[in-house]
Each structure stands twice: as C-alpha cells, then as structure tokens.
C-alpha positions, 0 to 999 in steps of 0.5 A, a space after each residue: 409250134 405246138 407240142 404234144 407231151 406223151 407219158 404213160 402214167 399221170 402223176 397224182 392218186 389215180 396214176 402214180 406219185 413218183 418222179 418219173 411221172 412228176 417230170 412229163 408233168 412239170 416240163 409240160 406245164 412249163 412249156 405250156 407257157 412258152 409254146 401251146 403244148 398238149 399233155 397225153 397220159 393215162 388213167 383209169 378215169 379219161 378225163 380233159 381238163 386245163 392246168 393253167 395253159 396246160 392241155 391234159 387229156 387223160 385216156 383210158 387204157 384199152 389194157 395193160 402190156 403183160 399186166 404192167 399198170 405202167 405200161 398201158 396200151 390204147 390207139 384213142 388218143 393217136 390223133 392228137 399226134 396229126 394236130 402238133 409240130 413235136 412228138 415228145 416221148 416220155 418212158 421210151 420202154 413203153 407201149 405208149 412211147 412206142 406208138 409215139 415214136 412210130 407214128 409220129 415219124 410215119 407223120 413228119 412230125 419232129 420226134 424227141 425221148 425222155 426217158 426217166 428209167 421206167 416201163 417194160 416190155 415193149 418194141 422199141 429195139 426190134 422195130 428200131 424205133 430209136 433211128 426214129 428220134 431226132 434227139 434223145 433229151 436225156 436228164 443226165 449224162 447218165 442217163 443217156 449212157 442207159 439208151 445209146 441206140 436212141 436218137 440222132 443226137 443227145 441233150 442233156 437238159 437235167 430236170 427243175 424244180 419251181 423256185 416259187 414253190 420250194 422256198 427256204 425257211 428259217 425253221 430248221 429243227 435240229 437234228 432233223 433228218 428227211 428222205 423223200 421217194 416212192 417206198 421201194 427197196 432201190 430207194 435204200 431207206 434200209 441203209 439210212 435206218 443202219 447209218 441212223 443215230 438215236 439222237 436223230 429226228 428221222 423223217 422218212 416221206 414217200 407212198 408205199 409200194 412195196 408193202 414188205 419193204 415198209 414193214 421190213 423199214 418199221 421192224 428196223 426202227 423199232 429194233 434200233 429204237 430210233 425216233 422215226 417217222 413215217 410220211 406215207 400220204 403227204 402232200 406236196 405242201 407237206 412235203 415242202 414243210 418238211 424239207 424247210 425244217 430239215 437240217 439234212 436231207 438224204 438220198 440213200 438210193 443203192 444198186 443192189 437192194 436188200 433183196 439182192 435185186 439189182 438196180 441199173 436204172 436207180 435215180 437217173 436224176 432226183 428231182 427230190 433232192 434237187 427240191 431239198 436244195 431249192 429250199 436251202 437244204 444241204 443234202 447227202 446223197 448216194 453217188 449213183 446215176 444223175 445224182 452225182 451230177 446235181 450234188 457238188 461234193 463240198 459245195 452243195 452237200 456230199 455224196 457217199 458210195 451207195 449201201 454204205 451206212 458207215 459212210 452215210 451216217 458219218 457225213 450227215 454227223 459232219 454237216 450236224 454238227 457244223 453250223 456254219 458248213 450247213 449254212 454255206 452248203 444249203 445257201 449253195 444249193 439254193 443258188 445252183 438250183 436258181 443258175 441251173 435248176 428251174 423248170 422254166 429253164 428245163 422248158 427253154 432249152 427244150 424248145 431251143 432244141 425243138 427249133 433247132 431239129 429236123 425231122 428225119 435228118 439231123 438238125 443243127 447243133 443245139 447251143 447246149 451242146 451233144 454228148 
C-alpha cells in the first residue's frame, strides 16, 4: 500500500516549528516504516531527499492564498497523487488539502483528513469536499467536534511521541518550571507569568511569532522580577534537556487571549506535553481542546480552568511541594505515554484504518471504534 501524506507547511526553519507541522512529519516518518509512504509539503526551497524510509518531497509554492505563508497553493506536485493507494490530508482549511481531497477522489484513490486546527481561506465547504473523505482521522475527540461535516466516518487516533528520544532523567532542579510552544497570545505564557512565584525557576521554550506578545511576556517578568527565562531557538535536543530537568511542566493555553482574541481552535491535542510526560514530567495544563483528553487529573498531572493564574499557580505549588505525588504522577505519565502515546501506534491504527476503507462507500468499522 503505498501512502502519499499532504501537509502544507514543512516542519523546521524553512517552514514552520509548530506542532501542527511536526505531526504530518512524524506520523509520516512512522508509517514510512510500516508501508512506502511519500511526504509532500512545501517550502520556499523545493527540494527531494530521504528521512530514513521516509520519502520528502518539498515544492515551491506558486503563491500563497491571500497572502497567508501557511496556505500555499501550487499544481506540481498533483502527480505523485496517480502513483499511491491513500490520500492523507492534513490541514483540511488549506489550498493544499483542498486539491488533495479533490483530486484524489476524482482519481479512486481512499481519501483521509487530519486536521491540526490550521490554514485559512480555502473551498473546502462550498465544494463539499468533506462528502469526499472516507474518514476524518482526527487527534481528539474534540478535535473532531471542529469539523462535522468531514467525512464518512471519525477516528480518534490522538497523536505520539518517540519513547526513544523522550527519556526521563534523574536531574530534576527543584523549582523548576518549563512551557513549551510556539510564542503567540493563545498559548497563555501571559497567565503562567501571573500565577509565577519569585522563588520559581521559569523556563519558557518556544519560536517567537508574535513580536509584541514577547515583549509584552519580558516587561511582565521584569516587573514581577521573576526569574525567567526565554528559549527562543532551542533544539530539539535543547528542548529534551529542559523537560528531563523540570519539576513541572505547563500548559497554560487559554480561549480568549489578552488581545481579546478568541481562540476555538487552541490545542487540539499538545504534543508538547504528551513529550513532557514521556520523560516523566508531571504536567499541569489548561482544560481545553485535546489536552483534557491526554492529562488524567490526579493521575498523570492536573488540569485548571483556562486564564486562571490563581488556579494555575496553586497547582504547580501542590506538586512542588509534594515529592512523592510528582514521583508517582511523572512515573504515570510515562506509562500512559508507552500504552497509549508512541507514533508507532499513531501509524498502526492508521493503517488499520486505511485497510479497512473503501473509497466512495463507507468501509468496514475500524476496531478502534467511530465517534
């Protein structure tokens, strides 16, 4: 079976370090080692080249949808659809995800969507493409909830981390709290800097996109003098590094951000902290989106209503304070991350689904079960 992933920005410097673009990335990488599978994606340098068994192909897009980097729009790369059995979309609000759906169904080929809450203007509604979609793969329940219109049937399939990479370590510097995630107002940095104590050890790890925002999160630091400090081009390996020596890793992800911006789409899963618990972390996360999915309240950290400082703080405060109750939730976490959380799993139930589908018809039941 051979499998063409579609994502319309690549994950790295020339594209974007976010997870919506690590997880096309890393689901492909991990099917790519069950089944030939071909990654298309976009960037301002086209280039081929081998991740392992993965097969990149990276195009240059002809221009961008209204201007929007993350929705680019080119026609090259519609012939490696004829070659593959399966059509995996991912970002359904995109020019790209668009053409995927479309032509690939024009073609026969099984047709599947990933949405990870991305894109912008696009046509997929007017054209109806989501009647095209033999199964919406979605990585949350509510996820899925976002786009009831797209396919035939839904999956939940989550998402993973690699149990290989993210390791925990006995290195643990006390007080120490880290937050990872792209710097933008929906990621809620704001309300961790309000719930901060003086005596915490801040990390805050992420790219800036939102120069204002930064800006706005280094006054606030100041001003609170708070001890913090600001990861804005770690590397992976950095960011391992700085989840093995947390004592608590945070979430703070709101709806509404400072801006008075609303935001419906925020975490639709959090492949960050389902890292933080793969190296053992307990986590404290907002209860938003997918996040209130992964994170066991009690068991594997503790969820707090979205742009509560009081509330926040006074749950990172438990587990600071608690020895034995971070031990026991960071060794839980690990666990539910190896029984439920590995890309390789991700990739299997994927494939079970693939196997199972029919293009144009519905296909027989997965055995992980329609929402």
């Amino acid at each position: 079976m051979k499998v063409i992933q579609v994502a319309p920005v690549f994950f790295g410097a020339d594209g974007v370090v976010g997870g919506g673009e690590r997880y096309p990335l890393e689901l492909a990488k991990a099917l790519a080692a069950l089944t030939p599978t071909t990654l298309v994606s976009f960037a301002r340098q086209p280039r081929r080249f081998r991740n392992g068994d993965l097969d990149v192909r990276l195009y240059r897009p002809w221009r961008y949808v209204r201007g929007k980097r993350t929705n680019p729009f080119s026609l090259a790369w519609l012939p490696r659809v004829m070659g593959a059995n399966v059509v995996h979309a991912h970002q359904y609000r995109t020019a790209a995800a668009n053409l995927a759906i479309g032509v690939g169904h024009l073609l026969g080929k099984r047709v599947y969507v990933t949405d990870e809450g991305g894109g912008g203007h696009h046509w997929g509604n007017r054209l109806r493409l989501g009647s095209r979609v033999d199964a919406h793969l979605a990585i949350s329940a509510f996820a899925a909830t976002t786009l009831p219109e797209v396919g035939k049937e839904k999956h939940v399939i989550y998402g993973g981390v690699d149990p290989r990479r993210y390791l925990p370590a006995a290195r643990t510097v006390v007080n120490r709290i880290v937050s990872v995630g792209r710097i933008l107002p929906h990621k809620g940095f704001d309300v961790l800097l309000q719930a901060a104590r003086p005596q915490w050890d801040v990390h805050i790890v992420g790219t800036v996109y939102h120069d204002a925002y930064f800006a706005h999160l280094q006054r606030l630091a100041a001003q609170r003098d708070l001890a913090v400090t600001f990861h804005t081009s770690a590397s992976d390996a950095d960011v391992i590094g700085l989840y093995q020596s947390a004592a608590v890793v945070a979430t703070p992800s709101v709806l509404r951000d400072m801006y008075g911006k609303n935001q419906p789409y925020t975490e639709l899963l959090g492949l960050t902290t389902l890292e933080a618990m793969a190296c053992g972390v307990p986590v404290v996360v907002s209860k938003v989106g997918g996040l209130a999915e992964i994170v066991t309240p009690g068991e594997t950290g503790f969820t707090v209503p979205p742009g509560d400082p009081a509330a926040l703080g006074e749950a990172i405060d438990r587990l600071l304070t608690d020895t034995a109750a971070r031990n026991r939730l960071g060794a839980n976490a690990r666990a539910d991350v190896e029984e439920r959380f590995t890309w390789h799993k991700v990739a299997q139930h994927c494939l079970e689904i693939y196997q199972g589908g029919k293009s144009r018809e519905r296909g027989t039941p997965s055995p992980l079960g329609d929402l």
